[in-house]
C-alpha positions in Angstrom: 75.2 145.4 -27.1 76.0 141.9 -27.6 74.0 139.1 -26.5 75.1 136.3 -24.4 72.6 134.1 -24.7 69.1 133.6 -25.4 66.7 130.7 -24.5 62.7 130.5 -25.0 60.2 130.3 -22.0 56.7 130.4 -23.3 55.7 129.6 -26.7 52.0 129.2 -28.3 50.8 130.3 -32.2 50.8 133.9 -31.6 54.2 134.5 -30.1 57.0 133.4 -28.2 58.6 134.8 -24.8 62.4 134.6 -24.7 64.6 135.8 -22.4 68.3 137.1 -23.2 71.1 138.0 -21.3 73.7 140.7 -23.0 76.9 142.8 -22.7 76.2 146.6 -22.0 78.8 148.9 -24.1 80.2 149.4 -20.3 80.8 145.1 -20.0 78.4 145.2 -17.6 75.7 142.4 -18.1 72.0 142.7 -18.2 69.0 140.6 -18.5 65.6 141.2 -21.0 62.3 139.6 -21.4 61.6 139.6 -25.4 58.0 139.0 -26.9 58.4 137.9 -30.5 55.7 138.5 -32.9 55.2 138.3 -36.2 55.3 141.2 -38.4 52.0 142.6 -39.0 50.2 144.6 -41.8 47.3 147.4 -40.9 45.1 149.0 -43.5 42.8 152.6 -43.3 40.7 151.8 -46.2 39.4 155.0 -47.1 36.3 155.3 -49.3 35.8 158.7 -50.9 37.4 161.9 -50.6 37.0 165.7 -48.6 34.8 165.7 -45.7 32.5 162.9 -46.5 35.5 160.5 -47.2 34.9 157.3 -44.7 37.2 154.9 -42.9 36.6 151.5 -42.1 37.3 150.4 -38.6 36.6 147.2 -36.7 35.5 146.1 -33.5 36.4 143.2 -31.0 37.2 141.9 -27.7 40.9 142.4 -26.9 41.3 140.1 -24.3 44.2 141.5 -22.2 41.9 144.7 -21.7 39.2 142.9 -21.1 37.3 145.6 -23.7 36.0 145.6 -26.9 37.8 148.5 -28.9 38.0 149.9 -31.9 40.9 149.5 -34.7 41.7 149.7 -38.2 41.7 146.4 -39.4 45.3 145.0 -38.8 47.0 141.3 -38.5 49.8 138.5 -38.7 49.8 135.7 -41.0 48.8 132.6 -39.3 50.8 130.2 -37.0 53.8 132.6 -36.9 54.6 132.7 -40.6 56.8 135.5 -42.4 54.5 136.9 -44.9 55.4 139.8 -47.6 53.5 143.1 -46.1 51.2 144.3 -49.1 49.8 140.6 -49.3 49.0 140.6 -45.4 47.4 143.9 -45.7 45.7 142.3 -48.8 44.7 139.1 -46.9 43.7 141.5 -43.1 41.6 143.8 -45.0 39.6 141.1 -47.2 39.4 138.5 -44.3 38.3 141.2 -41.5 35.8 142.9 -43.8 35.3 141.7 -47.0 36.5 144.2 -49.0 39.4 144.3 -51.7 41.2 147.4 -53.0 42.4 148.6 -56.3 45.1 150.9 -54.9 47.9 150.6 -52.5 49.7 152.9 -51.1 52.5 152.2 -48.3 51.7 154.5 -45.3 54.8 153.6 -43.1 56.2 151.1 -40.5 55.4 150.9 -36.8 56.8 149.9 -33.8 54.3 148.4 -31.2 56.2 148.5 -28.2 60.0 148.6 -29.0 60.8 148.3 -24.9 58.9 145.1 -24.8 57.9 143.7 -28.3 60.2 142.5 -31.6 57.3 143.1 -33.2 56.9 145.7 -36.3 53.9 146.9 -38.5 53.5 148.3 -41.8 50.6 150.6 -42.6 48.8 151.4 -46.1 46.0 152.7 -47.5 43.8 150.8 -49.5 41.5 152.8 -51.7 39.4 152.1 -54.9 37.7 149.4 -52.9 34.9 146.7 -53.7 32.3 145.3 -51.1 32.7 142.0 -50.7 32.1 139.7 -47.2 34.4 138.9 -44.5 35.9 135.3 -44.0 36.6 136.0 -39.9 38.8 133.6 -38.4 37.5 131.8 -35.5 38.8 134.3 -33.0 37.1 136.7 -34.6 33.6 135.9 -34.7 32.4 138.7 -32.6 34.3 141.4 -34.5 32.1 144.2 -36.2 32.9 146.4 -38.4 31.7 150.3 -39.2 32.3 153.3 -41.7 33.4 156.1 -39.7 34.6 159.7 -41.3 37.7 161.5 -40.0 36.1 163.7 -38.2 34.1 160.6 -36.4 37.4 158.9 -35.9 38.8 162.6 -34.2 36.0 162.7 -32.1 36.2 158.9 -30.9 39.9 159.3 -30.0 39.0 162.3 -28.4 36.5 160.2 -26.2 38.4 157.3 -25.5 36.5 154.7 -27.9 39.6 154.2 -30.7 42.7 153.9 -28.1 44.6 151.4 -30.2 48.3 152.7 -31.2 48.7 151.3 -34.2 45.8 152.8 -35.8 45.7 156.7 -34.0 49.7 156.2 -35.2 48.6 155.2 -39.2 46.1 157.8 -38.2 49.1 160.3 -38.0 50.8 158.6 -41.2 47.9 159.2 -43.1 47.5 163.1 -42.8 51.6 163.2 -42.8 50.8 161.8 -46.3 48.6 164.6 -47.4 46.1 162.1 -48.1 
């Protein structure tokens, strides 16, 4: 598909809205709606090993739901920047809970909502970690955070209380890793 031309419509820190029009392979022409994002980073730092390992997860208010939920922590550099993935993960994991790994291993790269969203995700696992405390940014003020073990994080998929993508998908990364 080619695109004919693209102009923005909404635009704040966080993201822009554009909207495109294109040529279908047919020469037919079509119009699309495109959230930009910046690339983001996610990280299951895992503490341990066997069935007592433990993950930590975060909580907050995700305003479009309306809910608090339940994530791995996960975010963008700020005011739109390009930053290099392990550094973001790096910067995410430190600023949402204080703590800083010794290991890194890349899980994979995510899609959040390819039929919507430019927007793409890498995942790691951060192990060998040290406490330390969280630097929160402003928006994240009411964000808690929790050790949970797998079979915690199971059962609170299993119950609706983790329903975030991103993280039931680096979930699924992490056990295709044999980790």
């Amino acid at each position: 598909m080619d695109t004919l031309s693209s102009r923005p419509v909404y635009e704040n820190p966080w993201m822009t809205v554009r909207e495109d029009t294109f040529r279908r392979p047919d020469g037919g022409e079509g119009l699309y709606g495109v959230v930009d994002k910046p690339h983001y980073a996610l990280v299951i730092a895992l503490d341990g090993s066997g069935p007592t390992a433990r993950m930590m997860m975060v909580e907050q208010f995700r305003y479009p739901l309306g809910l608090r939920r339940w994530e791995f922590p996960q975010g963008t550099a700020p005011d739109r920047a390009a930053m290099e993935p392990g550094a973001l993960a790096a910067r995410e994991l430190r600023e949402e809970t204080g703590l800083e790994a010794g290991r890194w291993l890349p899980l994979g790269l995510l899609d959040v909502a390819p039929g919507l969203s430019s927007q793409r995700g890498r995942a790691f696992l951060a192990t060998d970690l040290t406490a330390g405390e969280p630097d929160r940014e402003d928006t994240e003020a009411d964000m808690r955070s929790a050790w949970v073990t797998r079979s915690e994080f199971e059962d609170m998929v299993r119950a609706g209380e983790i329903t975030d993508a991103q993280s039931i998908a680096a979930y699924a990364m992490l056990m295709l890793s044999g980790r």
